[in-house]
C-alpha positions as CSV (number, residue, x, y, z in Angstrom):
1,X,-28.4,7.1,-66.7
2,X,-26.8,4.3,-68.3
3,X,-22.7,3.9,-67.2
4,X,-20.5,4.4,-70.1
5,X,-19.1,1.3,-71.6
6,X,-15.2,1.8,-71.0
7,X,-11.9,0.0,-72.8
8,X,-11.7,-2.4,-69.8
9,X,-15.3,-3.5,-70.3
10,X,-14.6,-4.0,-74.0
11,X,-11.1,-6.4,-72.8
12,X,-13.1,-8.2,-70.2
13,X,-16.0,-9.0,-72.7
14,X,-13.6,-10.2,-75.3
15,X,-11.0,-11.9,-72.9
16,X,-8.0,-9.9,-73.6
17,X,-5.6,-7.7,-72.6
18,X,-6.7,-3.7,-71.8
19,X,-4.0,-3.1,-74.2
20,X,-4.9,-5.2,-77.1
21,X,-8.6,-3.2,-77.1
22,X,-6.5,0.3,-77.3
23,X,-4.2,-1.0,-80.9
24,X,-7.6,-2.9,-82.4
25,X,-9.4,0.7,-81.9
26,X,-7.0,2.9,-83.6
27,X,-6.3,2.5,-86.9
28,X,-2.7,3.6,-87.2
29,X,-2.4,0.7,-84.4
30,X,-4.6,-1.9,-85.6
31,X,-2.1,-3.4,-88.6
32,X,-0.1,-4.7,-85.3
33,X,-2.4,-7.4,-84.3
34,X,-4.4,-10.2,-86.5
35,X,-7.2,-9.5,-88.5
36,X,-9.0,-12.1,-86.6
37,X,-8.6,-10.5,-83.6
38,X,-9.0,-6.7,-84.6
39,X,-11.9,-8.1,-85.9
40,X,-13.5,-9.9,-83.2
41,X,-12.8,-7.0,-80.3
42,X,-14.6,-4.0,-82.5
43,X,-17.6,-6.7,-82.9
44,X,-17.7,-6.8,-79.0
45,X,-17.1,-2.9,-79.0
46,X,-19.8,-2.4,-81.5
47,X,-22.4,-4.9,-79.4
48,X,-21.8,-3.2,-75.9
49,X,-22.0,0.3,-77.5
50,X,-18.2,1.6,-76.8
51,X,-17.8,4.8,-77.9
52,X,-14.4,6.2,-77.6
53,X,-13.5,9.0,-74.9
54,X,-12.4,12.4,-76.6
55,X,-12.0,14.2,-73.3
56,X,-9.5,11.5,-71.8
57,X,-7.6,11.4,-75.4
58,X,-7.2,14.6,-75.9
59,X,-5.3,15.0,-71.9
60,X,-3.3,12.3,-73.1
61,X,-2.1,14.0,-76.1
62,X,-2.9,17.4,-75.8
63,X,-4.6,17.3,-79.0
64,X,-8.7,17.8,-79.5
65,X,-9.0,16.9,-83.3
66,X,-10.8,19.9,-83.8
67,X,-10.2,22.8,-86.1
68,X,-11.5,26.0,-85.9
69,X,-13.1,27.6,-88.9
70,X,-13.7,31.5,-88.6
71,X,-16.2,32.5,-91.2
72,X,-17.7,36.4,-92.0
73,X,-21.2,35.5,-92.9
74,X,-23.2,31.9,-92.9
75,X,-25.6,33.2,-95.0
76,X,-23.3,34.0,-98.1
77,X,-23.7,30.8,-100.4
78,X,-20.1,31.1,-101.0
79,X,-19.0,29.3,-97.8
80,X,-20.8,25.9,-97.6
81,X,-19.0,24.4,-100.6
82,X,-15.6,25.8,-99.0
83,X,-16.4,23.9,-95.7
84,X,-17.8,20.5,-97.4
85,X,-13.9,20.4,-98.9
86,X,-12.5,21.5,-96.1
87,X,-14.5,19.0,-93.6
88,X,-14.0,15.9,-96.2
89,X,-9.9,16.1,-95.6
90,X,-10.4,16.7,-92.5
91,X,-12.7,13.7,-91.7
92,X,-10.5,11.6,-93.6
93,X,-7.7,12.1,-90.8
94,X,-10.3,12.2,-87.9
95,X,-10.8,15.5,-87.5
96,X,-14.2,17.2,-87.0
97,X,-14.5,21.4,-87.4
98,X,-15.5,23.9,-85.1
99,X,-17.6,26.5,-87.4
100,X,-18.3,30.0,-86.2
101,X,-20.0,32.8,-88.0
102,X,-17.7,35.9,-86.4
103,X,-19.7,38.9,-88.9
104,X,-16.8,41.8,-89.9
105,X,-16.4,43.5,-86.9
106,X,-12.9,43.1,-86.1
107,X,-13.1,42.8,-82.3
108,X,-16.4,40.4,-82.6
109,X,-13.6,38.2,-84.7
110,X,-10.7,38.4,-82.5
111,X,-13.3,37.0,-79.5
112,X,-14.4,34.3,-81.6
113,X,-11.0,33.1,-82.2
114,X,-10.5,33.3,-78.6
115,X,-13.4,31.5,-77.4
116,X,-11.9,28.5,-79.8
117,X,-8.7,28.5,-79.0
118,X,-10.4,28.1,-75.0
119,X,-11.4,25.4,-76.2
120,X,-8.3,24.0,-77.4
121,X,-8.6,23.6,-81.1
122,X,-5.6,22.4,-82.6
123,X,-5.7,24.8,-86.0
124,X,-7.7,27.6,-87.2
125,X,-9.1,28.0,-90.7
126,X,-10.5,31.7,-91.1
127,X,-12.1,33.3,-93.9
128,X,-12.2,36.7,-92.1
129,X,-9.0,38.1,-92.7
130,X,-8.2,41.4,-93.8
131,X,-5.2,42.2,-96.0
132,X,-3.2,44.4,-92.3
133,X,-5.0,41.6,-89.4
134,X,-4.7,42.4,-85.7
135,X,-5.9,38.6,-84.7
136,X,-3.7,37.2,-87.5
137,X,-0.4,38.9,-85.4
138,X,-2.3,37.4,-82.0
139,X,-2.2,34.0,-83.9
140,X,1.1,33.9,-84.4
141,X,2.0,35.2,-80.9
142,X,-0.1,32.3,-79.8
143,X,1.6,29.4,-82.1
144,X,-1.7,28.3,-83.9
145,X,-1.3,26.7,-87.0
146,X,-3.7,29.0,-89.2
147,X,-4.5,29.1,-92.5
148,X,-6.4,31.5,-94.7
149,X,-9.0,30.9,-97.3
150,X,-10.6,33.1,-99.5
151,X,-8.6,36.2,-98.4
152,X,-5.2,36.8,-97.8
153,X,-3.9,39.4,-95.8
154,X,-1.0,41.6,-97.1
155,X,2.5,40.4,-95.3
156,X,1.8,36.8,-96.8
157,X,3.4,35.2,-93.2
158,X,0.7,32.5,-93.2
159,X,-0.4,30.0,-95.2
160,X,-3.6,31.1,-97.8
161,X,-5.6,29.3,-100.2
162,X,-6.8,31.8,-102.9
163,X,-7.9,32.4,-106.0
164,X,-6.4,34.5,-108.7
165,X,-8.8,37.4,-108.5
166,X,-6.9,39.5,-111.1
167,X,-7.0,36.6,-113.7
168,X,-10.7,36.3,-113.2
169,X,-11.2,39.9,-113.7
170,X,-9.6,39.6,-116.8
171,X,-11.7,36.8,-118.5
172,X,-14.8,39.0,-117.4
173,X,-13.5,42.5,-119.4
174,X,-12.3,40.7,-122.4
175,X,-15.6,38.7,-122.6
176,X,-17.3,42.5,-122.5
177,X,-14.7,44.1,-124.9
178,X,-15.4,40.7,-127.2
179,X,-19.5,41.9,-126.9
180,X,-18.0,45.4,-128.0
181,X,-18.6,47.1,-124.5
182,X,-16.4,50.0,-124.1
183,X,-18.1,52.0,-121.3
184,X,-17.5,49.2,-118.5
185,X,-18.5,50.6,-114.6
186,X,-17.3,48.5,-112.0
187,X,-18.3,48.3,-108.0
188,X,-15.7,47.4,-106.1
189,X,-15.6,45.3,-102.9
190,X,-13.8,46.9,-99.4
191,X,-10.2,47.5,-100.2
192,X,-9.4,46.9,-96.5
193,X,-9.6,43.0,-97.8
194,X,-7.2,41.1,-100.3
195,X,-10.5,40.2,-102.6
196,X,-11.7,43.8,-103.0
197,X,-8.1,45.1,-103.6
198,X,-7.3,41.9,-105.7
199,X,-10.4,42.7,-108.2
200,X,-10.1,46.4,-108.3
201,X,-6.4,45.9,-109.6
202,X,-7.1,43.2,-111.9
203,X,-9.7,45.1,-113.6
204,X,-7.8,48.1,-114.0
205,X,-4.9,46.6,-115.7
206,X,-7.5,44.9,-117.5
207,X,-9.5,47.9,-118.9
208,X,-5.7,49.4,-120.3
209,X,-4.9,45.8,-121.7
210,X,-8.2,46.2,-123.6
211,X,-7.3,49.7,-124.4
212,X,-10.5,50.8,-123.1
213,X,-10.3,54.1,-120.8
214,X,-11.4,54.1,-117.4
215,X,-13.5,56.6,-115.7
216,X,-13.4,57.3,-112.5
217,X,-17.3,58.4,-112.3
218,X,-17.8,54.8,-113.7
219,X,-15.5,53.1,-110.6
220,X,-17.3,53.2,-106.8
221,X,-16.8,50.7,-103.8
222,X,-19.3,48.6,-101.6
223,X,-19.3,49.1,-98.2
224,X,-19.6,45.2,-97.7
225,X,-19.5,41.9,-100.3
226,X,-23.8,42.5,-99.7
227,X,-26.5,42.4,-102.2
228,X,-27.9,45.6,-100.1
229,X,-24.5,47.3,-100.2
230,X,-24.5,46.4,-104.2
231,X,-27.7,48.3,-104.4
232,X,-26.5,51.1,-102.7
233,X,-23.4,51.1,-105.0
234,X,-25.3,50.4,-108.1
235,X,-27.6,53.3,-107.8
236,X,-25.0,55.7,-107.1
237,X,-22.4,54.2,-110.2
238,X,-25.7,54.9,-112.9
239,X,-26.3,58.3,-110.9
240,X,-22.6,59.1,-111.9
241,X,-22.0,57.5,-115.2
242,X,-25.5,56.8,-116.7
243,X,-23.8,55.6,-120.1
244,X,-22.2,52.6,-119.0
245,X,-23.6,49.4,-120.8
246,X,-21.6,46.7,-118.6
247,X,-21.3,46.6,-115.2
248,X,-18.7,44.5,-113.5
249,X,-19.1,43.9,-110.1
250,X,-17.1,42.5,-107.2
251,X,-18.4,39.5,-106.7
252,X,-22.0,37.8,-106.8
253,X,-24.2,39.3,-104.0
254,X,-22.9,42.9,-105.3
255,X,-24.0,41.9,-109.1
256,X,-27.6,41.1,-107.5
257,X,-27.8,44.4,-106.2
258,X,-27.2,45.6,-110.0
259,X,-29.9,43.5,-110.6
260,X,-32.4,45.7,-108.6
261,X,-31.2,48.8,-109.1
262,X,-31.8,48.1,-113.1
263,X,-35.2,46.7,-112.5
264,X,-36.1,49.7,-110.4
265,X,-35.1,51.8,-113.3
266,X,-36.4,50.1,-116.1
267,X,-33.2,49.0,-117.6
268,X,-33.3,45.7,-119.2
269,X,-30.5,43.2,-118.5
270,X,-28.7,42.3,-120.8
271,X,-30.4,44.6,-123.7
272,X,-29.4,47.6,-121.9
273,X,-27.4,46.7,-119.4
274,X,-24.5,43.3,-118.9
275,X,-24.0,42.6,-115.8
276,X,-20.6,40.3,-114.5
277,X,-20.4,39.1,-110.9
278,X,-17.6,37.1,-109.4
279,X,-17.7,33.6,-107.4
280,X,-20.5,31.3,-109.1
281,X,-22.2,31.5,-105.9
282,X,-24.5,28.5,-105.8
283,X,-27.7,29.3,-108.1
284,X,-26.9,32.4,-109.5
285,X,-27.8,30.2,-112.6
286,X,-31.4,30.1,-111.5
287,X,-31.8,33.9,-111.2
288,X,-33.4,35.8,-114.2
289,X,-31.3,36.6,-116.6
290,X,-28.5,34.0,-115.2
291,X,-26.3,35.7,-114.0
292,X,-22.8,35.9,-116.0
293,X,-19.7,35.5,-113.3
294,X,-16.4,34.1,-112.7
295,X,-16.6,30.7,-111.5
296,X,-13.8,30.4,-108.1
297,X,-13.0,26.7,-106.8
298,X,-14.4,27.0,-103.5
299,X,-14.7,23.2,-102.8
300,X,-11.3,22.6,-103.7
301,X,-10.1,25.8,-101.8
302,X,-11.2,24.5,-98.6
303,X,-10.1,21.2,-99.7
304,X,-6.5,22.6,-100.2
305,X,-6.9,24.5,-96.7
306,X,-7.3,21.5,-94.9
307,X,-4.5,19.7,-96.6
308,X,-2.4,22.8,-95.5
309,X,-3.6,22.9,-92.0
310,X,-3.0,19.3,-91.3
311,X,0.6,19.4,-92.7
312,X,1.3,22.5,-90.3
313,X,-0.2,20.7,-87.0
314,X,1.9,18.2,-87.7
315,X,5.1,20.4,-87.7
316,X,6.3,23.4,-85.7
317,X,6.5,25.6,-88.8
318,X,3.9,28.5,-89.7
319,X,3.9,28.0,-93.2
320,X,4.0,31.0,-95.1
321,X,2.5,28.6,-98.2
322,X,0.6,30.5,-100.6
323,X,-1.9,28.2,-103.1
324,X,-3.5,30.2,-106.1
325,X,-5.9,28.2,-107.4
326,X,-7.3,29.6,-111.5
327,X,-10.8,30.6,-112.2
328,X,-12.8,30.5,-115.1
329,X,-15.6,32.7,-116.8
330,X,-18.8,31.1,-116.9
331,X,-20.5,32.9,-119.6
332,X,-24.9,33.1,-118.7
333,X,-27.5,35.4,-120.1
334,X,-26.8,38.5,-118.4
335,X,-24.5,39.8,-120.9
336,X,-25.0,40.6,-124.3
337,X,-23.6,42.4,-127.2
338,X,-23.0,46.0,-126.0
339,X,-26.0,48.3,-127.3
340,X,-25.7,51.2,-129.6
């Protein structure tokens, strides 16, 4: 096994001081010395293969330039475009993240965010969070910076990127009530979580706005942000109110569950049945019909996270910052005018 090239190799090589290697190698250091000289010593690092020592740095400044990013599901398409903006800022300030996939369980999540903070991330970005949190209160006790993205929980005592989910529920029922929909079912997401609560309020105080009555036969709730759950939802909303002609769903994965459900039954989307989601989950454009929904910024969510994260490591403050970033209605082929 080949010995690793060390910061003493490099000086020796170049023919100066141990020192002079350590400013030319950092780039908050490297504006103290000549360009000719920065220059020469990283062509001598480059050529003898020097690659920088993240155990030894992070002893000496009891920082790891990692961040922790807690996650409910990698399969949801919602959650790449979140990390590539989170990961860009981060990269930016040398910073690489930590991604684990910690399901819904509560317990499963609180060991994840253990097993990180073992490992001695320096923040923690977690899309997990429900709106009343037992690991949020453990990471506060603990003095990680943390924010939240996508969710928020209900106390607002740390720092959350978001986006208004009662504004986008808006633009979705007056789109319908535009069409002339006035029987509107929704399926909810988990109340237990700032998202499902969000969107269930929002489209209540929609419906009245529209002056369009809501039934409670035509409102039911998803176990789980899950095309299965949306399935299981769907059938038992057209079981309960089989005159709806709109269905507004919670987000994405539940609207493709609508999807199924209508197929299964022989209901034609949109003729006899428009169909909303919520998130413009990557390629719900390429679905047939494409799909109707309400477009959230994700990449500039987690691009605002990691600007928020960074600010807190670098301070002794928790935050308490909330970003709401606006959504918009990206109107598809899976609505239509309402029938007769």
């Amino acid at each position: 096994m080949a010995q690793r090239v060390t910061v003493l190799d490099v000086a020796k090589a170049a023919g100066v001081h141990p020192s002079t290697v350590s400013r030319a190698l950092k780039p908050e250091t490297r504006s103290l010395l000549t360009d000719k000289v920065s220059a020469r010593i990283l062509e001598v690092a480059s050529a003898l293969g020097y690659r920088p020592n993240g155990i030894a740095a992070s002893l000496r400044t009891r920082r790891s330039q990692t961040v922790g990013v807690v996650i409910p599901d990698i399969t949801n398409p919602v959650f790449p475009p979140i990390l590539s903006g989170l990961e860009e800022v981060l990269d930016a300030e040398g910073y690489i993240a930590m991604v684990a996939n910690a399901g819904g369980d509560a317990e499963r999540q609180r060991l994840v965010v253990d097993r990180l903070l073992a490992r001695q991330v320096d923040g923690l970005v977690m899309a997990t969070v429900a709106r009343r949190d037992p690991v949020v209160d453990f990471c506060i006790a603990a003095g990680t910076p943390l924010v939240m993205v996508n969710r928020a929980e209900a106390a607002r005592r740390v720092s959350s990127v978001v986006s208004d989910d009662a504004l986008g529920m808006g633009l979705a029922i007056d789109h319908l009530a535009a069409l002339g929909h006035r029987r509107i079912g929704l399926i909810a997401g988990p109340q237990h979580l700032s998202t499902g609560l969000g969107r269930r309020q929002g489209f209540t105080a929609a419906m009245e706005r529209n002056g369009l009555a809501e039934d409670p036969a035509a409102v039911v709730f998803a176990a789980a942000f899950a095309r299965d759950a949306g399935r299981e939802a769907a059938g038992r909303l057209l079981d309960a109110a089989p005159d709806i002609t709109a269905v507004m769903a919670a987000n994405d994965l539940l609207a493709l569950g609508v999807y199924d459900v209508a197929a299964e039954r022989g209901l034609r989307c949109p003729e006899d049945l428009s169909v909303i989601g919520h998130n413009d989950m990557p390629m719900v454009d390429m679905v047939s019909p494409a799909l109707t929904t309400v477009h959230i910024r994700h990449r500039e969510m987690g691009m605002q996270a990691g600007r928020l994260l960074l600010s807190l490591m670098r301070s002794t403050s928790q935050g308490g910052v909330d970003v709401v970033l606006q959504p918009t209605l990206i109107v598809r082929a899976s609505t239509a005018t309402a029938r007769a």
